[in-house]
N, C-alpha and C positions, 0 to 999 in steps of 0.2 A: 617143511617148506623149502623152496630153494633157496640158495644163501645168495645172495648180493654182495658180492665184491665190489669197489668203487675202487677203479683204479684212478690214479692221482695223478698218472704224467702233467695233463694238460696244466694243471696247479705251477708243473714247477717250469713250464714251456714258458707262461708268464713270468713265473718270479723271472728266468733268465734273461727274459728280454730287457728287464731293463737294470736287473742288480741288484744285491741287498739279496733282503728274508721274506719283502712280500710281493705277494701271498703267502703266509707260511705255511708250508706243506703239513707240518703236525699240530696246527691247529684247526689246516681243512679234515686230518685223519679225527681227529677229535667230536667234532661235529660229525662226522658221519656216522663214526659209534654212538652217538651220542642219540641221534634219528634213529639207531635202531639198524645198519648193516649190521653182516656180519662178518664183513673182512673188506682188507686193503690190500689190492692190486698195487703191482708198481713193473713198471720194464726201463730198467736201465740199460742203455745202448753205452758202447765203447768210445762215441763219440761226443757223450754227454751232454744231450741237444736239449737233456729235460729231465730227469730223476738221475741224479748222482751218483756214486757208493757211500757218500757220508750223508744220505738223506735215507738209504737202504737202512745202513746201521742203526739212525735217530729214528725211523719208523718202528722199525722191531726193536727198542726200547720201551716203545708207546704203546703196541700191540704183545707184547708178549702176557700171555695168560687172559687175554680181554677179545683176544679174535683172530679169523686165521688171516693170514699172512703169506699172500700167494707172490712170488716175482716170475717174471715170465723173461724169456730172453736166447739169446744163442748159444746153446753150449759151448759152441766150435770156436767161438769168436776169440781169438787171442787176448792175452790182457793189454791194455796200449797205456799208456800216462799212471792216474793215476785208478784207471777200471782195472781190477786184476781178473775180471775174467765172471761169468757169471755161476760155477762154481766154487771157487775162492769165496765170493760172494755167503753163495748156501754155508761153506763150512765156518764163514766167521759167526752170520747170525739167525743161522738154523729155524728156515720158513716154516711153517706149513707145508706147502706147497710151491714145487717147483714148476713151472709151464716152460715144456721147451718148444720153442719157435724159430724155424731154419728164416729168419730175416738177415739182411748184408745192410753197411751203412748209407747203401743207394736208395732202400727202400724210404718212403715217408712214413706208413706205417706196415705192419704186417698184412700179407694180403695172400697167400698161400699157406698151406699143409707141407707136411713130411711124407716123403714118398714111405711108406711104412716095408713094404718088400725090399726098398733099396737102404733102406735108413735103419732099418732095427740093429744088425751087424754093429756098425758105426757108432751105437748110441748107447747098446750094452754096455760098454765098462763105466759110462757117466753116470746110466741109471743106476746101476750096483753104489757107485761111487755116495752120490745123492740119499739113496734108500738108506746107508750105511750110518750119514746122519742125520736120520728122521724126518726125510723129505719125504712126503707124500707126491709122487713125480707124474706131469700131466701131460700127453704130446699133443699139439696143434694141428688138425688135419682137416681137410674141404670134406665136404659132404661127398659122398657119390666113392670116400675111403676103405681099401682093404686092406688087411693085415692086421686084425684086431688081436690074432690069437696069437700072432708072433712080438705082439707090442707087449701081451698082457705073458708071453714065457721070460721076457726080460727082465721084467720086475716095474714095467708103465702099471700103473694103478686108474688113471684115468686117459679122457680124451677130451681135447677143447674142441667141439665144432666152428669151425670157421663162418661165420655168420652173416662178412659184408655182402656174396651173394645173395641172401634172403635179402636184407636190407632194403640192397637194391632192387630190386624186384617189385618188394612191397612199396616201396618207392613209385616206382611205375605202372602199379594198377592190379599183378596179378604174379602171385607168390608162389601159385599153388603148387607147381611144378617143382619149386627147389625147399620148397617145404614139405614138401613128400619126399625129396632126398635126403634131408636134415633128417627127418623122422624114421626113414629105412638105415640110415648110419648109424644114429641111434641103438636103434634096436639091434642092430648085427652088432653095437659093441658093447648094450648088456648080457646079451646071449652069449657075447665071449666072456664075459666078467670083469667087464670094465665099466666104473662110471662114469656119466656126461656129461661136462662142464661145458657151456657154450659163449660168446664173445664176438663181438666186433659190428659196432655198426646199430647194435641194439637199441631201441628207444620207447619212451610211451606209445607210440603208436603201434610197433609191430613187437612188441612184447608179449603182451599177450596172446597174440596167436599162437607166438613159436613155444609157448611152456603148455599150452593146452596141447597142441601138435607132438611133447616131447615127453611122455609117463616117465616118473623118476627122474626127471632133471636137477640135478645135483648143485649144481652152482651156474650163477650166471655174472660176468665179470663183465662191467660199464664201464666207463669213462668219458670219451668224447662226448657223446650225447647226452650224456648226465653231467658232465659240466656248461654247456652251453647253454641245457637248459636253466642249469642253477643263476645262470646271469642274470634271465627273467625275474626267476623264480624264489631264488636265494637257497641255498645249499643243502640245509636241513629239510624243509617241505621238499625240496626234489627228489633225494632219497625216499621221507616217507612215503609219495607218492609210488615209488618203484617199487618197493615194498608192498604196498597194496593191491599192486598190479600182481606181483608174486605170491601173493594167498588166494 
């Protein structure tokens, strides 16, 4: 089955807005294992507008041996205050999986790929670096992406498809076009021998389609929309529900 990841920013975008511990973020990771994912997303920005490094470190305390532990974020991004950097990060406490995503602190959220012809050069010594301590290492790239075979000599083991295009789309009445792109990237990057983790924009409504449209879909990483919905819904049934969508 594909694994559900629940990423947690949105969790600590609240805690910050007003101070303190709540919502506290390892007791929303807790409840989600607890529904039945199987992993926790987190992306920490340098600017720390919502997952921390000392909410990195107290999650993979909570996750370790119980589920995977994917952090996603800028390689390149220098360390600033007290973020040292988002490998510093990997080597204090050794993910799962690493997701790298070329975002700047302009962006609101991630909303592009890695040019993979321009960026594999650039990205080899991180991903060696990463691999070195037992990250499983995943690049974020749009659909309609080449360079799969130069991603996967580096030592990338996977690829996030970039997913707010579908979203959108499906949003608007007719998908079919960029889900026939999802689905052609897909394919050209197990044919290269990379697995396909997808992300962004994800929801009960257009979930489903895109994991029938995606054979082998490896992981699929939520957040916004599975928290929004949880408001309704309350945290645990929203999960199971996503889950269900996923078998």
């Amino acid at each position: 089955m594909t694994l559900l990841s629940v990423n947690l920013n949105k969790i600590a975008v609240l805690r910050n807005s007003r101070g303190g511990n709540e919502p506290d973020i390892l007791h929303a990771a807790h409840t989600c294992l607890d529904a039945g994912c199987g992993g926790i997303t987190v992306h920490p920005r340098p600017d720390q507008r919502h997952v921390r490094p000392d909410d990195v470190r107290a999650l993979a305390a909570v996750l370790r041996g119980k589920a995977e532990y994917n952090i996603e974020g800028n390689p390149f991004a220098p360390p600033r205050g007290t973020y040292p950097g988002l490998v510093e990060l990997a080597r204090e406490v050794r993910p799962t999986q690493v997701t790298l995503v070329p975002d700047s602190d302009g962006q609101i959220t991630s909303d592009h790929g890695f040019d993979l012809a321009a960026d594999c050069e650039r990205l080899r010594p991180l991903v060696a670096e990463l691999r070195e301590l037992g990250c499983r290492v995943s690049l974020f790239v749009d659909a309609g992406a080449h360079g799969f075979e130069q991603a996967l000599a580096i030592g990338v083991e996977r690829i996030e498809i970039y997913t707010g295009p579908y979203a959108q789309a499906f949003a608007e009445g007719d998908a079919r076009a960029v889900l026939a792109a999802c689905a052609d990237t897909a394919r050209r990057a197990q044919q290269a021998g990379l697995a396909v983790n997808a992300g962004h924009d994800l929801n009960q409504a257009n979930l489903g389609g895109f994991k029938a449209a995606i054979p082998g879909l490896a992981e699929v990483s939520i957040g916004h929309a599975l928290i929004c919905e949880a408001l309704y819904d309350g945290l645990a049934p929203t999960v199971r529900r996503y889950l269900q969508i996923l078998r």
